[in-house]
C-alpha positions in Angstrom: 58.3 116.6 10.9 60.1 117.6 7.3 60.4 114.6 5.4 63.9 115.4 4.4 65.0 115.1 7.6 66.2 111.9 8.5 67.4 109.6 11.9 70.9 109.9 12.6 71.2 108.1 15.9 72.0 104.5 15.6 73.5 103.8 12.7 76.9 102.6 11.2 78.8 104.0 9.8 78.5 106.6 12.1 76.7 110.2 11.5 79.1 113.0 9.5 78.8 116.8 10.5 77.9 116.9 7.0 74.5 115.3 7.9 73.9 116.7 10.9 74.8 120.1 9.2 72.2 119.6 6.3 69.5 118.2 8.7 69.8 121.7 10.6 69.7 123.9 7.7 66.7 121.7 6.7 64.9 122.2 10.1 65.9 125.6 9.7 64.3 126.0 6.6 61.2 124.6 7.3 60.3 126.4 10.6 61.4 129.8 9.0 59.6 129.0 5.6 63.0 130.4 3.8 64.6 128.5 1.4 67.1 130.9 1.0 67.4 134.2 3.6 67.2 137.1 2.2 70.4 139.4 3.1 68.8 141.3 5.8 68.0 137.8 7.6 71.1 135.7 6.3 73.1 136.5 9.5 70.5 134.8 11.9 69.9 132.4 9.7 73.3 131.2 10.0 73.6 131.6 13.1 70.5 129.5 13.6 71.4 126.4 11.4 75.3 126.6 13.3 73.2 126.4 16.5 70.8 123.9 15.5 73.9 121.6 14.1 75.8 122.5 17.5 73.0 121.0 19.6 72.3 117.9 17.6 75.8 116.8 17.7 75.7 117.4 21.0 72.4 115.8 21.9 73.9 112.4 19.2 76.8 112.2 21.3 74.7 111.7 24.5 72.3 109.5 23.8 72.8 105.7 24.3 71.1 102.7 23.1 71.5 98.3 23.5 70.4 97.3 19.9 73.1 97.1 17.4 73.3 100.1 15.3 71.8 99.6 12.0 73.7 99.6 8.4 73.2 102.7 6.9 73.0 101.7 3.5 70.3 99.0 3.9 68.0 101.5 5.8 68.9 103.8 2.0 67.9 100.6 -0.1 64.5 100.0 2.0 63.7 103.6 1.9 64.0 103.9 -1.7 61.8 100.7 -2.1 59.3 102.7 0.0 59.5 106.0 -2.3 59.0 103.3 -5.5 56.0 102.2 -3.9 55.0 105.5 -3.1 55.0 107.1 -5.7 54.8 104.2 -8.5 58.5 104.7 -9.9 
């Protein structure tokens, strides 16, 4: 799975379509090994991260779970004590 990506079920506050848009154009990106389309391949690509986007917000909305959800910005502080850890920063 691309590292960039990250879980957007559970939390609080909730997901934006921001996130869920750049988590598609990530996945996107990493099973069509573009960065950037060129022009001849910009139209599917779009269509493909619009799709992607479509069904995760769909596929958020359904899912259900009992724990609490967690705070967003305290699962952001423990990942960048990970990445400091990591990588020595």
């Amino acid at each position: 799975m691309c590292r960039n990506i990250k879980t957007l079920f559970n939390f609080e506050p909730p997901v934006t379509e921001e996130e869920i848009h750049a988590a598609s154009l990530q996945y996107v990106r990493k099973i069509s090994g573009f960065t950037k389309p060129s022009s001849v391949n910009e139209a599917s690509f779009n269509v493909a991260v619009n799709e992607v986007a479509r069904i995760s917000h769909e596929l958020l909305n359904s899912l259900e779970t009992s724990p609490a959800p967690e705070d967003r910005e305290e699962e952001a502080k423990r990942a960048k004590i990970r990445s400091a850890q990591r990588f020595g920063k």
